[in-house]
C-alpha positions as CSV (number, residue, x, y, z in Angstrom):
1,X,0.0,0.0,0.0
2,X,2.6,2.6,0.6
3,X,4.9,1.5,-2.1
4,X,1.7,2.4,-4.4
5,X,1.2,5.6,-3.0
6,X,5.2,6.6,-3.3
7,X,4.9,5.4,-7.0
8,X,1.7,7.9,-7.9
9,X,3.3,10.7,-5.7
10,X,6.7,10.1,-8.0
11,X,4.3,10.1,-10.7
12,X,2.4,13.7,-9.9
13,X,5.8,15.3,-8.8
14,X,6.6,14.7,-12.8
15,X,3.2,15.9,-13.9
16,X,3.1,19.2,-12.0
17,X,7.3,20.3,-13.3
18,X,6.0,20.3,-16.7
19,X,5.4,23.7,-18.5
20,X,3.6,25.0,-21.4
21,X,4.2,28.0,-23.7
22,X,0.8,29.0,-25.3
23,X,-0.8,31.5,-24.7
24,X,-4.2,32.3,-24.3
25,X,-6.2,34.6,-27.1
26,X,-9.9,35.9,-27.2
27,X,-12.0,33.6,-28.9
28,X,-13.5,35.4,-32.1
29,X,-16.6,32.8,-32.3
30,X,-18.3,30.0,-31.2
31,X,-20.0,26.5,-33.0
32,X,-22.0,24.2,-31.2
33,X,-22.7,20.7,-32.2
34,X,-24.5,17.9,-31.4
35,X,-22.6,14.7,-30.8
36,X,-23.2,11.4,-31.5
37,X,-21.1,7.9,-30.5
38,X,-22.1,4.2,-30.6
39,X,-19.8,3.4,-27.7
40,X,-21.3,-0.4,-27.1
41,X,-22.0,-2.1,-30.5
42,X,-24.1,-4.7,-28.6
43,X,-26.5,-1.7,-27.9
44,X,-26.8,0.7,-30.8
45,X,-30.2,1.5,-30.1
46,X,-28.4,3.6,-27.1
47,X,-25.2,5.7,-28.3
48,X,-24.1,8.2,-26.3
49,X,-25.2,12.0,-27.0
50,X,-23.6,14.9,-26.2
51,X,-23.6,18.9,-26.9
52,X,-20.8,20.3,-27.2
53,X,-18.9,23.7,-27.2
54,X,-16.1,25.0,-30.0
55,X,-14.3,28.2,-28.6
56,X,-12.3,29.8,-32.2
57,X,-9.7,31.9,-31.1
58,X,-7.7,33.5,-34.4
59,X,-4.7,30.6,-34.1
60,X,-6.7,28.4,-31.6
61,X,-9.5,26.2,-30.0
62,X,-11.4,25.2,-27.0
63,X,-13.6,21.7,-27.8
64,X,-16.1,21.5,-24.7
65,X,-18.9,19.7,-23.0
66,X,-22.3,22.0,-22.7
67,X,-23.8,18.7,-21.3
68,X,-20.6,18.1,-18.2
69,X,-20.8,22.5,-17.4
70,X,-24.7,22.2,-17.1
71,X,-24.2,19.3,-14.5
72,X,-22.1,21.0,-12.5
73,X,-24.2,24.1,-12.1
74,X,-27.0,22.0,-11.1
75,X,-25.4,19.8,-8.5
76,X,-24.2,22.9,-7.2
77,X,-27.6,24.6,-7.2
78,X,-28.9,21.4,-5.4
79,X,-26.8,21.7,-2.5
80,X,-26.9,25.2,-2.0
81,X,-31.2,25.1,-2.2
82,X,-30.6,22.0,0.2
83,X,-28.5,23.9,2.6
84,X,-31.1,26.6,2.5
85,X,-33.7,25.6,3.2
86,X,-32.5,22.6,5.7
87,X,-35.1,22.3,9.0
88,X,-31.8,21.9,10.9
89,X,-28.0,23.3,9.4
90,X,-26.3,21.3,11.7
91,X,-27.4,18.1,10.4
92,X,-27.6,18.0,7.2
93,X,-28.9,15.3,4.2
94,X,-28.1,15.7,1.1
95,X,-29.6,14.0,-2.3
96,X,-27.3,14.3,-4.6
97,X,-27.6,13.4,-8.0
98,X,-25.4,10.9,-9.8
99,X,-22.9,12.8,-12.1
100,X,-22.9,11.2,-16.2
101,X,-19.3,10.0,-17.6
102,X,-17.1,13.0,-17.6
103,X,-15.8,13.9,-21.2
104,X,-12.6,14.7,-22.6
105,X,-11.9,18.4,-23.5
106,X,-9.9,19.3,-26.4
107,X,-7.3,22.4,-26.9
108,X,-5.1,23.4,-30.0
109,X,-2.8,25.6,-31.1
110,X,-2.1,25.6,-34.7
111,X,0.6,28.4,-34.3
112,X,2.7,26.4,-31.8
113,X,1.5,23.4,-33.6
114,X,0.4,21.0,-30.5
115,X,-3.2,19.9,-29.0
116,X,-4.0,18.6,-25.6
117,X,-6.5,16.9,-24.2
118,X,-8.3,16.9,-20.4
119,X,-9.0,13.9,-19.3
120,X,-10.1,13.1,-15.6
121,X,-9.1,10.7,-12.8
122,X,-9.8,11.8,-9.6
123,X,-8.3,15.5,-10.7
124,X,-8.3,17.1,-14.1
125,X,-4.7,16.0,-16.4
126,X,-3.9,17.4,-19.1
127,X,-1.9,15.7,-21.9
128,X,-0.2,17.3,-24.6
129,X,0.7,15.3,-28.2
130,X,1.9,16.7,-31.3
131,X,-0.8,18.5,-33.3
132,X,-1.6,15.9,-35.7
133,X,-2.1,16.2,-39.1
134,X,-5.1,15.2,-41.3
135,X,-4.5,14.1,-44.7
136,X,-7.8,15.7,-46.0
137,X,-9.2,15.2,-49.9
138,X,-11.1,18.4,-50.9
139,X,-14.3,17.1,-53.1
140,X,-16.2,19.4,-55.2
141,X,-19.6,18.7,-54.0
142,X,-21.2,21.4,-51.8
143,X,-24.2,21.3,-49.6
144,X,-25.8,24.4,-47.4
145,X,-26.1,23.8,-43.7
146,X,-28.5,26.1,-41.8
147,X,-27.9,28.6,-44.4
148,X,-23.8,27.7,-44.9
149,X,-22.4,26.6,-48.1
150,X,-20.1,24.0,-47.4
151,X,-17.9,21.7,-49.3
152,X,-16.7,18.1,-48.5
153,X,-13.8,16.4,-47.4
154,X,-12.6,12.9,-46.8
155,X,-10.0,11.2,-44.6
156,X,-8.9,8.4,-43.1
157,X,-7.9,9.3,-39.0
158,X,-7.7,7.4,-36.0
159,X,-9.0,4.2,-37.7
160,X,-12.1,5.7,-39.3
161,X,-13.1,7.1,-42.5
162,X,-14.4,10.3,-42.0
163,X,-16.6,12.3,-44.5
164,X,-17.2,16.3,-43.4
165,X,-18.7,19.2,-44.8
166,X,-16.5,22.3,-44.2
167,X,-17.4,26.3,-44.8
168,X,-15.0,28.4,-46.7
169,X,-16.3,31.7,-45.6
170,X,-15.9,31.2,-41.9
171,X,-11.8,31.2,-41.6
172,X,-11.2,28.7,-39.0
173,X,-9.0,25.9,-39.1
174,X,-10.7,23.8,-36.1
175,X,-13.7,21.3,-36.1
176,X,-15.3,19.4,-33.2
177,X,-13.0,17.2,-31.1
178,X,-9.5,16.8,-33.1
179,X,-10.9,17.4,-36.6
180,X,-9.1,20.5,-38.1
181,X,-7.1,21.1,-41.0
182,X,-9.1,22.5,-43.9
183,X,-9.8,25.9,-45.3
184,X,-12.6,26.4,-43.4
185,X,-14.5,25.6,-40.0
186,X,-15.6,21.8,-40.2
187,X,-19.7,22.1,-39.7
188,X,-20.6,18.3,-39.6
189,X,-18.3,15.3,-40.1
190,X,-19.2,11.5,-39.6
191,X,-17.3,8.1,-40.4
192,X,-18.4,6.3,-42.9
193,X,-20.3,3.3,-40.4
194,X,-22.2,6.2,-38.8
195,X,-21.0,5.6,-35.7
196,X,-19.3,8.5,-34.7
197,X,-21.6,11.9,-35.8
198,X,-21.1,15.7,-35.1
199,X,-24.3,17.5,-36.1
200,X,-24.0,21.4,-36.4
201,X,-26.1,23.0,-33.9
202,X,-25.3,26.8,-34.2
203,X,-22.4,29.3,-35.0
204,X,-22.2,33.3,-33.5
205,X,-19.1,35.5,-33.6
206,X,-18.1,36.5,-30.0
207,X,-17.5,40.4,-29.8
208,X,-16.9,39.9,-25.7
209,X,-13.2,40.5,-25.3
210,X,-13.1,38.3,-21.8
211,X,-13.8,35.2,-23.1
212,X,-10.5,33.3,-23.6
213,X,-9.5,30.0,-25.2
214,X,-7.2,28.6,-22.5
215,X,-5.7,26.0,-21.1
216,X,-7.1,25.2,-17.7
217,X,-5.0,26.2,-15.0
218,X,-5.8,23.6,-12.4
219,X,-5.3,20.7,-14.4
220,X,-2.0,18.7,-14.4
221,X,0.3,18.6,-17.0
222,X,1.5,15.7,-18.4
223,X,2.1,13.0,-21.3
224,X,-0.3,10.2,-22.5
225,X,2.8,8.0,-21.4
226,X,2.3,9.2,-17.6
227,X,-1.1,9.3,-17.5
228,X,-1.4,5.5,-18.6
229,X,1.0,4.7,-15.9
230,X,-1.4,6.3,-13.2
231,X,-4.6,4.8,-14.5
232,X,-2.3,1.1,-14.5
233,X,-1.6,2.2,-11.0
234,X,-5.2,3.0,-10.1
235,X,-6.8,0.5,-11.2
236,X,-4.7,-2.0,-8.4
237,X,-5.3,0.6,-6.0
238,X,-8.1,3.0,-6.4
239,X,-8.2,4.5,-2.9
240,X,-4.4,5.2,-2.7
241,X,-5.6,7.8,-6.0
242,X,-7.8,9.2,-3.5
243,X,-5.3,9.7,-1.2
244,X,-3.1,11.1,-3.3
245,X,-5.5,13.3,-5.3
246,X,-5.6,15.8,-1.5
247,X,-6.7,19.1,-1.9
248,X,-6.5,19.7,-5.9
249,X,-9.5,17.4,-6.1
250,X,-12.5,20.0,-6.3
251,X,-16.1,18.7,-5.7
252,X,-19.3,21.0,-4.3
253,X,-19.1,19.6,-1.2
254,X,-15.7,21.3,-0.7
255,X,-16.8,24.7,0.9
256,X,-19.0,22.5,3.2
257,X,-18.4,21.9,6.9
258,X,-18.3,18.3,6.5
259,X,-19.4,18.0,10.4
260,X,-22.8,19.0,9.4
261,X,-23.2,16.2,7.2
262,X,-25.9,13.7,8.5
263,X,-26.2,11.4,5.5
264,X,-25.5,11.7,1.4
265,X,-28.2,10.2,-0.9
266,X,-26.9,9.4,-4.3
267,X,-29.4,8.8,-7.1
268,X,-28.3,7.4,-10.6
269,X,-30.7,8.9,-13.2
270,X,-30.7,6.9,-16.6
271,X,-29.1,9.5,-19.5
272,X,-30.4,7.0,-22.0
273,X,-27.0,5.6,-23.4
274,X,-25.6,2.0,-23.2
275,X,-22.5,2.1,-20.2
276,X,-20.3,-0.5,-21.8
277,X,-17.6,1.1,-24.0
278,X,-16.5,-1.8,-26.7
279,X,-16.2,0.9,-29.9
280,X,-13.9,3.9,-29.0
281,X,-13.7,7.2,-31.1
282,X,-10.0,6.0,-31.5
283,X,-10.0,2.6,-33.0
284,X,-5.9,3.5,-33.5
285,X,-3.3,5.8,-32.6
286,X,-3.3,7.6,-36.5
């Protein structure tokens, strides 16, 4: 037990020395899409769904989760109406409800030519991997989406062939999750099994100056090399992650005197999707 909790403090001291050089930039616009993903092909009646966020900066872009923010202002709202309006403060019981998988977040920066992504385990780690490049085919077939005329592309990435309809007129390089590369911002994309989907939901230019793609600044730093040693790690000893995890681990419950605590209720609502993960995004490394 405490040789596994040396090895993931050895393995966090190397996470946190790391350093990054990119810089932050307003974003310019935003694209929203709705996501798609038949995780368990024994259930494909039940694919995962997901909206998400694209942040365009002029040389950069923030891929988030609408679905994993929303969640967290709720469960926050639900304990601070619970804590309210408690008959007695000092004993406290909370109903909390069950959080859905957390997503991966996706940052790049064509200048400095690298992406990263934030995963989560326990905290939030960020790994950074060359920004890699898509060998696109330009067709000359066109189609208008929600008033956009696009044009299509093909490519072969991360073990899937991947059809997507890009719009000259809006000058971004980025598309949802690691698609990027063509003269245009991606608007839809989806392999050729229809497994994997990103539907355009909406696009709006950003005149607010304060809003910044960024890396996140409490997330740890690190390779995808380290971060499979500390899940290999975890999974032999979960709670020794806990232990290590300490005070960077943020939750809603933080700013709580845990003293008043009575009892925790945790209720697992059904999001409609299958569980079981047996089809990744990634069905290879290129």
């Amino acid at each position: 037990m405490m040789k596994t909790i040396l090895n993931l403090c050895l393995i966090s001291m190397l996470f946190t020395k790391l350093s990054y050089g990119q810089t932050a930039e307003p974003a310019q616009a935003q694209a929203t899409y709705h996501f798609m993903h038949v995780r368990d092909t024994t259930d494909r009646t039940h694919p995962y769904t997901e909206d998400l966020l694209l942040l365009l900066g002029r040389n950069s872009s923030a891929c988030t989760s609408i679905d994993a923010r929303l969640q967290i202002e709720n469960v926050v709202k639900e304990v601070q109406n619970q804590i309210k309006n408690a008959t007695d403060p000092n004993h406290l019981n909370l109903n909390i409800s069950a959080k859905r998988p957390v997503s991966d977040e996706y940052f790049q920066f064509f200048t400095a030519h690298k992406s990263f992504t934030k995963k989560n385990l326990i905290n939030d780690y960020l790994v950074e991997e060359p920004m890699p490049v898509i060998n696109w085919k330009i067709m000359s077939d066109t189609l208008t989406v929600s008033g956009l005329h696009c044009q299509k592309a093909t490519t072969a990435f991360k073990g899937r062939n991947y059809e997507a309809w890009f719009c000259p007129a809006l000058p971004f390089r980025s598309g949802p999750w690691k698609l990027q590369g063509l003269p245009g911002l991606i608007i839809e994309a989806s392999d050729s099994k229809k497994e994997v989907q990103f539907k355009f939901a909406g696009f709006e230019q950003i005149s607010d100056q304060k809003q910044l793609v960024k890396l996140p600044e409490d997330a740890i730093r690190t390779t995808q090399k380290e971060f499979d040693r500390l899940q290999e790690v975890a999974k032999t000893n979960p709670s020794a992650l806990s232990k290590v995890a300490g005070k960077s681990f943020r939750s809603p419950l933080d700013d709580i005197d845990v003293s008043k605590i009575s009892s925790i209720n945790v209720s697992r609502p059904n999001y409609g999707f299958s569980k079981k993960v047996n089809n990744p995004i990634e069905l290879t490394e290129k």
